[in-house]
C-alpha positions as CSV (number, residue, x, y, z in Angstrom):
1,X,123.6,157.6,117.5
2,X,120.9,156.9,119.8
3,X,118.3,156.6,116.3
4,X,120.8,154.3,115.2
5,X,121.1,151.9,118.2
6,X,117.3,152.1,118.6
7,X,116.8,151.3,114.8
8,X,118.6,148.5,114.9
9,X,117.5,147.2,118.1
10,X,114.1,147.0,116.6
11,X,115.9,145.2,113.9
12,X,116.7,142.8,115.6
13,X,113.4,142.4,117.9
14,X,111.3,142.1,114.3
15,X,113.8,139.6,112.9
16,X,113.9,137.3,116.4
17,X,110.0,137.7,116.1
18,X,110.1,136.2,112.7
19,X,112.9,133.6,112.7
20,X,111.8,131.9,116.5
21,X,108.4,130.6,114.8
22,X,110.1,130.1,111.8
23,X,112.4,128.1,113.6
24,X,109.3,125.9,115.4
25,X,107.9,125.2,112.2
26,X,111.6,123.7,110.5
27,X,111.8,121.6,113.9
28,X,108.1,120.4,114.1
29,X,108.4,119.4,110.4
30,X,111.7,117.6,111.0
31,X,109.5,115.8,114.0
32,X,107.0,115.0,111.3
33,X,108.9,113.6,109.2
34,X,110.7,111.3,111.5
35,X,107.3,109.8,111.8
36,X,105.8,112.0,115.0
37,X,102.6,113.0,114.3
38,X,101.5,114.0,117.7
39,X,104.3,116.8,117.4
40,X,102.7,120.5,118.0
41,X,103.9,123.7,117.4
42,X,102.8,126.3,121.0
43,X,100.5,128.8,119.8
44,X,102.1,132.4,119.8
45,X,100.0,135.6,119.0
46,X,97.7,136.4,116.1
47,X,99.8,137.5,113.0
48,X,100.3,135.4,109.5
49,X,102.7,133.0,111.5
50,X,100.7,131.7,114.2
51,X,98.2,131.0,111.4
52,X,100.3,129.1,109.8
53,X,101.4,127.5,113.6
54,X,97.5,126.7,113.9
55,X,97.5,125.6,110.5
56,X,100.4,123.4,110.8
57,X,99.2,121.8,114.5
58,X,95.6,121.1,112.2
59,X,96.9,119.2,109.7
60,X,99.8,117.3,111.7
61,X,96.4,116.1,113.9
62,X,94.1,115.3,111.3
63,X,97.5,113.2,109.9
64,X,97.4,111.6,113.1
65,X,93.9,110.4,113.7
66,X,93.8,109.3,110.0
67,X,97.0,107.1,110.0
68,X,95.2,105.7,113.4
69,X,92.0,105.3,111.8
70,X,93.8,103.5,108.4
71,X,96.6,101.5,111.2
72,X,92.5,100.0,112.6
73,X,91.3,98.8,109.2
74,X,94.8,97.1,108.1
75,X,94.7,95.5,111.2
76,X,91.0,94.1,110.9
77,X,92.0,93.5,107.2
78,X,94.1,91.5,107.8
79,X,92.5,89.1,110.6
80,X,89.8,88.8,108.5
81,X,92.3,87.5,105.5
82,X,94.1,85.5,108.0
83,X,90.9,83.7,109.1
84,X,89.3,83.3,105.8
85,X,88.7,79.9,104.8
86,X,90.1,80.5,101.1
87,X,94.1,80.5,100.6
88,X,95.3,84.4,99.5
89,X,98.5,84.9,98.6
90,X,99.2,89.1,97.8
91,X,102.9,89.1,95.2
92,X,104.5,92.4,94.4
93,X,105.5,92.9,90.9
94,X,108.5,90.8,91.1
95,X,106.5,87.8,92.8
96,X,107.7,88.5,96.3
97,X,105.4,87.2,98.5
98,X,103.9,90.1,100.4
99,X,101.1,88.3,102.6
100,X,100.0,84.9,102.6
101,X,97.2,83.6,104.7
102,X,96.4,80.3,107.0
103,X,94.7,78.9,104.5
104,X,97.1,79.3,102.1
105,X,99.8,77.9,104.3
106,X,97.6,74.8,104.5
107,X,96.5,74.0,101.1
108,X,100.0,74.5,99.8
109,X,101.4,72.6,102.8
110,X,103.9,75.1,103.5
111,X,105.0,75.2,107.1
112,X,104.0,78.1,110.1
113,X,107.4,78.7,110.9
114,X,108.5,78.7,107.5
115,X,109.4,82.0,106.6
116,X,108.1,83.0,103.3
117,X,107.7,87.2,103.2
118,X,109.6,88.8,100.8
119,X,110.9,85.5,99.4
120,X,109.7,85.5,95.9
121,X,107.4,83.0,95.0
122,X,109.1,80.2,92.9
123,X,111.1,79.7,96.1
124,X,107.6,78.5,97.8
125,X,105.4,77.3,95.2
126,X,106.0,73.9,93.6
127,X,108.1,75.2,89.9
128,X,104.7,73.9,88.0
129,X,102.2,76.4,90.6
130,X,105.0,79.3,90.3
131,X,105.4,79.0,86.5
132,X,101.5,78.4,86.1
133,X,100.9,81.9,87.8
134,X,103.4,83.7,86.2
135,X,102.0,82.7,83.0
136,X,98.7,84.0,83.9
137,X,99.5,87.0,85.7
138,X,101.8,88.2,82.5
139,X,98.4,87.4,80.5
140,X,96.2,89.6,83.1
141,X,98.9,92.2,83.3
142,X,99.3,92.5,79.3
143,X,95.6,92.5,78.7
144,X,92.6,95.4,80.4
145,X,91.0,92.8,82.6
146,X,91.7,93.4,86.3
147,X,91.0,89.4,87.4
148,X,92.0,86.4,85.2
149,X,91.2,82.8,86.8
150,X,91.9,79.2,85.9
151,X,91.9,76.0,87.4
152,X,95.1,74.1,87.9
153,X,96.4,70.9,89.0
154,X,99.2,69.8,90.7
155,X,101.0,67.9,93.0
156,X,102.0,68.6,96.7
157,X,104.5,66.0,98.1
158,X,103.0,63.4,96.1
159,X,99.5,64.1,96.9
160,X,97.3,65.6,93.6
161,X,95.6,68.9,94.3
162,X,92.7,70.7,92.1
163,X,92.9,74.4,92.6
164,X,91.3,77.3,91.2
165,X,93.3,80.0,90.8
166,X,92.4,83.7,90.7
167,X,94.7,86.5,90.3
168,X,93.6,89.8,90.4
169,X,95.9,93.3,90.1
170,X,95.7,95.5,92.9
């Protein structure tokens, strides 16, 4: 009785050894993947588990400081496509407007409050602009060039504009 008892009570100590890391790692990747990256596991011991804690705590870091270091250049991207003295307007497949810049706003004399993210872009352009693009982005997307171009004229509120327009697929 007494081998028995002790049996399992090892049992039971190996298993609890084995399901409390076990149990850190299913938390620390729920943490993850809820977006906390700074999340790490405490180191325990030296067997194949806290390996795989070190491991884990590695790579969850190395996550970190490289979704800091690509957060830095979106950033600068951007202010440096805000800033820029040519209009850029980035569409998504559908032509939802995903970033337009200040030059844009202002040689398409589209308000600064006026919101225009995610709206697609025949609600913003002038119908002849939006139909003019669409034309050439289903020639750029149905040919192997990555940039087609073309000038284009219009008019905005009354006033003719020259443009020259260059799409290019991301």
């Amino acid at each position: 009785l007494l081998i028995v008892f002790a049996a399992i009570w090892v049992g039971f100590y190996l298993a609890r050894g084995l399901s409390i890391p076990i149990g850190l790692l299913a938390q620390a990747t729920a943490e993850v993947a809820h977006g906390n990256l700074s999340y790490k596991i405490p180191d325990m011991g030296d067997d194949e588990l806290a390996v795989l804690v070190r491991s884990f705590n590695t790579m969850t870091g190395d996550l970190n400081s490289i979704t800091g270091e690509l957060e830095t250049r979106r950033r600068y991207m951007e202010a440096v496509l805000a800033n820029v003295g040519v209009g850029i307007v980035s569409v998504d497949r559908s032509y939802d407007i995903q970033s337009l810049n200040i030059a844009a706003r202002k040689i398409l004399e589209i308000e600064e409050d006026s919101p225009v993210f995610n709206r697609n872009l025949s609600q913003i352009l002038p119908e002849e602009l939006s139909k003019q693009i669409a034309s050439l982005s289903q020639d750029l997307f149905e040919g192997s060039a990555r940039t087609i171009g073309a000038g284009l004229t219009l008019s905005i509120k009354g006033q003719p504009k020259h443009l020259s327009v260059t799409i290019t697929r991301l």
